[in-house]
N, CA, C and O atoms as CSV, one atom per row, in Angstrom:
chain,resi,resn,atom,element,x,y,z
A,1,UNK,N,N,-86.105,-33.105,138.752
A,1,UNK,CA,C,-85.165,-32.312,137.993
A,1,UNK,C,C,-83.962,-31.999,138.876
A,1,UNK,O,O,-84.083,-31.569,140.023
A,2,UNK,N,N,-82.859,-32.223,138.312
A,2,UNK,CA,C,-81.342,-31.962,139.244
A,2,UNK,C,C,-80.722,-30.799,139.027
A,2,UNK,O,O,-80.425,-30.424,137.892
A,3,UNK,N,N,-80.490,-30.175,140.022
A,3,UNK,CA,C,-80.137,-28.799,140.165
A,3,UNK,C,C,-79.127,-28.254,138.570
A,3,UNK,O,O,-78.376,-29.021,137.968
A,4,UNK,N,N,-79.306,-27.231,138.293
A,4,UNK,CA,C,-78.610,-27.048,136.748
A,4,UNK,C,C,-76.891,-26.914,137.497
A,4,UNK,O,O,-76.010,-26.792,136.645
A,5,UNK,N,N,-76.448,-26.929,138.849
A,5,UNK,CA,C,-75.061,-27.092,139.117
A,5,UNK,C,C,-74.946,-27.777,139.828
A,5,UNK,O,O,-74.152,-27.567,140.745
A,6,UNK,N,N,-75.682,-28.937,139.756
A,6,UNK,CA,C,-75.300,-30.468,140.174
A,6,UNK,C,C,-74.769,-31.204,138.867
A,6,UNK,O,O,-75.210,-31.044,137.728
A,7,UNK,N,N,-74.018,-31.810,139.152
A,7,UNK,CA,C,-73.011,-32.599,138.148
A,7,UNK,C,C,-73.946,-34.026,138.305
A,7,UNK,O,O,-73.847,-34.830,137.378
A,8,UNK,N,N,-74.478,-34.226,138.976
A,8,UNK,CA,C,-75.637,-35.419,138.877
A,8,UNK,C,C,-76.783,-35.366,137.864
A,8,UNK,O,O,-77.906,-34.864,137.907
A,9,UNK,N,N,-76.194,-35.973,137.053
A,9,UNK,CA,C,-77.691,-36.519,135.830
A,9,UNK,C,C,-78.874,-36.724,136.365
A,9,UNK,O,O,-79.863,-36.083,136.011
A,10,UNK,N,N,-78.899,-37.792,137.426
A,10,UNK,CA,C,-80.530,-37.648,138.434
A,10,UNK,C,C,-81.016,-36.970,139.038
A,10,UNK,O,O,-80.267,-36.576,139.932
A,11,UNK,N,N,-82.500,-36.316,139.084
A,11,UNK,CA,C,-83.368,-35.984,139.969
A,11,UNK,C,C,-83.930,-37.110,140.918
A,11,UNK,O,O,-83.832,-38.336,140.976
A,12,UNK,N,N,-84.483,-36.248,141.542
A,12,UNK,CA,C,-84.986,-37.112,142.762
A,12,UNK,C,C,-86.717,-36.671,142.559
A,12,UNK,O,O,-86.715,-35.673,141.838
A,13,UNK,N,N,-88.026,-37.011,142.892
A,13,UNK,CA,C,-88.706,-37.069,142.612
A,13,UNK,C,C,-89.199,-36.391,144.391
A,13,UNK,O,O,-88.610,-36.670,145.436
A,14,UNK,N,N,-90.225,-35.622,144.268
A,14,UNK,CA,C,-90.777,-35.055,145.930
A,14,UNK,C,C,-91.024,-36.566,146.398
A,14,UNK,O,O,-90.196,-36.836,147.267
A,15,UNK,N,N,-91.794,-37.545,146.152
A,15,UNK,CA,C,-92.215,-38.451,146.757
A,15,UNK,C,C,-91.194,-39.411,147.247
A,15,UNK,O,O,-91.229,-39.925,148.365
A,16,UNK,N,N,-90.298,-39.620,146.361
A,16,UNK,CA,C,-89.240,-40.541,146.732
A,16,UNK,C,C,-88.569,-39.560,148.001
A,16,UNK,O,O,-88.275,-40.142,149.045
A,17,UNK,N,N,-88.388,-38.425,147.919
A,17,UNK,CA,C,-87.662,-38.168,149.113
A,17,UNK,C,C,-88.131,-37.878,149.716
A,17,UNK,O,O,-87.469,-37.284,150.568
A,18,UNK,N,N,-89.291,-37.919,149.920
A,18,UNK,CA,C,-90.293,-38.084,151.648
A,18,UNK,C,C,-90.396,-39.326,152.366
A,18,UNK,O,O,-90.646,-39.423,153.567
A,19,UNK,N,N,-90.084,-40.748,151.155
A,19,UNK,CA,C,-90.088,-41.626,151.622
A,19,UNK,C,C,-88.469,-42.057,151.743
A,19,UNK,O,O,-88.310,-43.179,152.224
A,20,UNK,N,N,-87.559,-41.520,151.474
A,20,UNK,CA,C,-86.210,-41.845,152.135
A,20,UNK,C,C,-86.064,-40.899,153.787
A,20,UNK,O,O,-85.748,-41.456,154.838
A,21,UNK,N,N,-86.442,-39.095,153.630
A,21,UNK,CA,C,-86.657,-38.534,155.037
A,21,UNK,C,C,-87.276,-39.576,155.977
A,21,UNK,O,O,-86.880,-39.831,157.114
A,22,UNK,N,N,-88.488,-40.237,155.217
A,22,UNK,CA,C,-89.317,-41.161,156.614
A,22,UNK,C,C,-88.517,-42.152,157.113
A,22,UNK,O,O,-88.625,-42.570,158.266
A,23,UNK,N,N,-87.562,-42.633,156.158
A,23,UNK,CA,C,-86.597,-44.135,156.411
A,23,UNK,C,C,-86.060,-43.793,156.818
A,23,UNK,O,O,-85.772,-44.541,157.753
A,24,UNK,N,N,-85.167,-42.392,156.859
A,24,UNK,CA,C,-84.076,-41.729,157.561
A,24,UNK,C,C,-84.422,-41.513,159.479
A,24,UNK,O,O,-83.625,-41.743,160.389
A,25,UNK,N,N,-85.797,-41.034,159.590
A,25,UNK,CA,C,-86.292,-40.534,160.667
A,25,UNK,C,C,-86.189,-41.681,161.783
A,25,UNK,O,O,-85.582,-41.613,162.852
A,26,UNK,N,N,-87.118,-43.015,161.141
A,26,UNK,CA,C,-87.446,-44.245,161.666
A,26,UNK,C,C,-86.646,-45.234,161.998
A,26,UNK,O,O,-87.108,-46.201,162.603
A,27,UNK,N,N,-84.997,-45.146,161.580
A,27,UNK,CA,C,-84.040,-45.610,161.454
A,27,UNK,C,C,-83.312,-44.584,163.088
A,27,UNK,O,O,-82.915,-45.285,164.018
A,28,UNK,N,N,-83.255,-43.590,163.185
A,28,UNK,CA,C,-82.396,-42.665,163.691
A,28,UNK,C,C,-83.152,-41.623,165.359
A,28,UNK,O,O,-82.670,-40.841,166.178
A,29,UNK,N,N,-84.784,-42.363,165.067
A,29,UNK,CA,C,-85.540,-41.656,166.159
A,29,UNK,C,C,-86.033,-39.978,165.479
A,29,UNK,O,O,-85.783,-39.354,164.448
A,30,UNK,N,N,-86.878,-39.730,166.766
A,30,UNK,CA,C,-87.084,-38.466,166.314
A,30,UNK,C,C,-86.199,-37.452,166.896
A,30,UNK,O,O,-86.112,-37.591,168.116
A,31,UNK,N,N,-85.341,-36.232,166.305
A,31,UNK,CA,C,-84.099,-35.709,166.693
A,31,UNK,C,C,-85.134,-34.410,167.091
A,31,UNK,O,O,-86.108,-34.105,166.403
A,32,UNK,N,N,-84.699,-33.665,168.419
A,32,UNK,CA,C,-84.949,-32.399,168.787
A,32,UNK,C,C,-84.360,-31.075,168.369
A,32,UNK,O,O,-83.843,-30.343,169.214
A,33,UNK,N,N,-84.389,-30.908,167.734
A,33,UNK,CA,C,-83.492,-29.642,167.657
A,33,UNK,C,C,-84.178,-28.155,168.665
A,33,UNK,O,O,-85.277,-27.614,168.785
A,34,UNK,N,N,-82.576,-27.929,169.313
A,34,UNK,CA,C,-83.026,-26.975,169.845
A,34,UNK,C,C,-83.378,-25.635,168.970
A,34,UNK,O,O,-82.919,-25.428,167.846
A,35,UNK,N,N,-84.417,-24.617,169.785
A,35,UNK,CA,C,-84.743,-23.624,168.931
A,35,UNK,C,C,-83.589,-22.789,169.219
A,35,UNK,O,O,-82.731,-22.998,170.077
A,36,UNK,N,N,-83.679,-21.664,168.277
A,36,UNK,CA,C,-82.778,-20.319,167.984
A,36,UNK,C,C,-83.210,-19.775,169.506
A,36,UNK,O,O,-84.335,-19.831,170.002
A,37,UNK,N,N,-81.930,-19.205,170.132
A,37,UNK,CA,C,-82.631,-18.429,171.441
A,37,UNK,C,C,-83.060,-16.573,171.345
A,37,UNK,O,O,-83.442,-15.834,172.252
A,38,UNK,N,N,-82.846,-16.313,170.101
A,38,UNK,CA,C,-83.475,-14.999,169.814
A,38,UNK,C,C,-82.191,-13.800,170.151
A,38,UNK,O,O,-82.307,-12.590,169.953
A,39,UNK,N,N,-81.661,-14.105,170.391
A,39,UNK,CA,C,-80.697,-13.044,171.361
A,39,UNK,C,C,-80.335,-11.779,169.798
A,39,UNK,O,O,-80.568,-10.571,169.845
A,40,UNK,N,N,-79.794,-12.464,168.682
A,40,UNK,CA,C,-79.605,-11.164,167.741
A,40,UNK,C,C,-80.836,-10.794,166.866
A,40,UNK,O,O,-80.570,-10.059,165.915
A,41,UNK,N,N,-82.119,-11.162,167.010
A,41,UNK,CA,C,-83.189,-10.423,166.353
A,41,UNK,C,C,-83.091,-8.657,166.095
A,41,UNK,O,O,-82.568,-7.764,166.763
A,42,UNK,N,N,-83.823,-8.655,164.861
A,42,UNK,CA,C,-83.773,-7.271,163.976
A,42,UNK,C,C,-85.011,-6.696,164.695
A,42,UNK,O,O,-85.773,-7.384,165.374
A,43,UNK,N,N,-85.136,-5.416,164.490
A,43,UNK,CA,C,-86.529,-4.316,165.339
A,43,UNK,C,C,-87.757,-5.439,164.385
A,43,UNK,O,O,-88.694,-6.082,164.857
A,44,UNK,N,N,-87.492,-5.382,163.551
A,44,UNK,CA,C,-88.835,-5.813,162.199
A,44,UNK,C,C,-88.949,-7.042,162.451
A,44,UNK,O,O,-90.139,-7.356,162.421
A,45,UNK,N,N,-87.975,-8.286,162.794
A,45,UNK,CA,C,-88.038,-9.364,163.479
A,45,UNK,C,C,-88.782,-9.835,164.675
A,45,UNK,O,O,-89.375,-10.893,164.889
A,46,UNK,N,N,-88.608,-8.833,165.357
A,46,UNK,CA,C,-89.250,-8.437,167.327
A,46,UNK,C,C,-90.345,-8.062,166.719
A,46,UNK,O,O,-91.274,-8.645,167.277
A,47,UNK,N,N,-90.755,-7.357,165.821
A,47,UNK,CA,C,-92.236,-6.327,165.474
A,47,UNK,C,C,-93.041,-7.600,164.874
A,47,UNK,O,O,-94.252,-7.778,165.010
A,48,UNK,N,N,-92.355,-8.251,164.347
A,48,UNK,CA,C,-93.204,-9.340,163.280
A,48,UNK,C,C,-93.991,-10.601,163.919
A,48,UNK,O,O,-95.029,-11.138,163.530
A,49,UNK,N,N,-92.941,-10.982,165.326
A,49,UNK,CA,C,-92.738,-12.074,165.697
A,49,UNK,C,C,-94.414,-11.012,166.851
A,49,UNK,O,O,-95.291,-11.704,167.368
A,50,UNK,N,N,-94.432,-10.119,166.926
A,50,UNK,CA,C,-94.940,-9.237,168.035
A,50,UNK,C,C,-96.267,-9.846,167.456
A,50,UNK,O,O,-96.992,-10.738,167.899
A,51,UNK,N,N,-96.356,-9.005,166.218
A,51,UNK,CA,C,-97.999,-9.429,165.491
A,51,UNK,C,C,-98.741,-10.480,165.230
A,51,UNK,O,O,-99.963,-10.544,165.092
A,52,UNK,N,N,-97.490,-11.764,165.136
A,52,UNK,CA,C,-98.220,-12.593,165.052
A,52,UNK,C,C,-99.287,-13.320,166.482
A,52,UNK,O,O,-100.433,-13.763,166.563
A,53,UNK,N,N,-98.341,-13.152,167.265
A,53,UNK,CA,C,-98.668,-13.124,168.879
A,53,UNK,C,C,-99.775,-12.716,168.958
A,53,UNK,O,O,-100.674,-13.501,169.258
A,54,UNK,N,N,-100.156,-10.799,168.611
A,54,UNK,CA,C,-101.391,-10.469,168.699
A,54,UNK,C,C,-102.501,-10.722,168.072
A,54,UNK,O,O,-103.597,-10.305,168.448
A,55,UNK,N,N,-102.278,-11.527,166.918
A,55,UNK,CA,C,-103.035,-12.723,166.116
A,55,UNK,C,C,-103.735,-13.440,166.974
A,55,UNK,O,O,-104.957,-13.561,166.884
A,56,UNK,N,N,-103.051,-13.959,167.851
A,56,UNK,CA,C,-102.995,-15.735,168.221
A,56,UNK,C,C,-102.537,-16.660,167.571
A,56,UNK,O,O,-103.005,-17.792,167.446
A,57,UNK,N,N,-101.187,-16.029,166.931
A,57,UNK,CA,C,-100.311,-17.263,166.393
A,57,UNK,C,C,-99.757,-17.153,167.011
A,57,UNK,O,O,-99.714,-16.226,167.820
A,58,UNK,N,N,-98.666,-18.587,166.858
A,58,UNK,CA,C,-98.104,-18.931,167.752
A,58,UNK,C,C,-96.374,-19.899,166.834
A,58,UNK,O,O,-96.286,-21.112,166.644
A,59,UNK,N,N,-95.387,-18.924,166.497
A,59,UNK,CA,C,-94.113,-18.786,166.040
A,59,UNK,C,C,-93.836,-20.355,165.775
A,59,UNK,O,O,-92.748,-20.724,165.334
């Protein structure tokens, strides 16, 4: 289904575009992106990111 303010008549189907992402990937390598370095985090951000930690998750 194509976005109701896309001017494009076509949808794209989940499967078809996992298999263009994969053609995209395999074509281009795998890209690193660097992570966010945290510097403007919110108190509830720091608190959230805190709990999961004391979980044993791992962000």
């Amino acid at each position: 289904m194509a976005l109701q303010t896309s001017n494009s008549p076509r949808g794209m189907s989940l499967a078809s575009f996992g298999q263009s992402v994969a053609r995209r990937r395999e074509m281009l390598g795998d890209i690193a992106m660097p992570r966010n370095s945290g510097l403007r985090r919110t108190d509830s951000k720091i608190a959230l990111l805190a709990a999961i930690e004391n979980v044993g998750g791992s962000w």
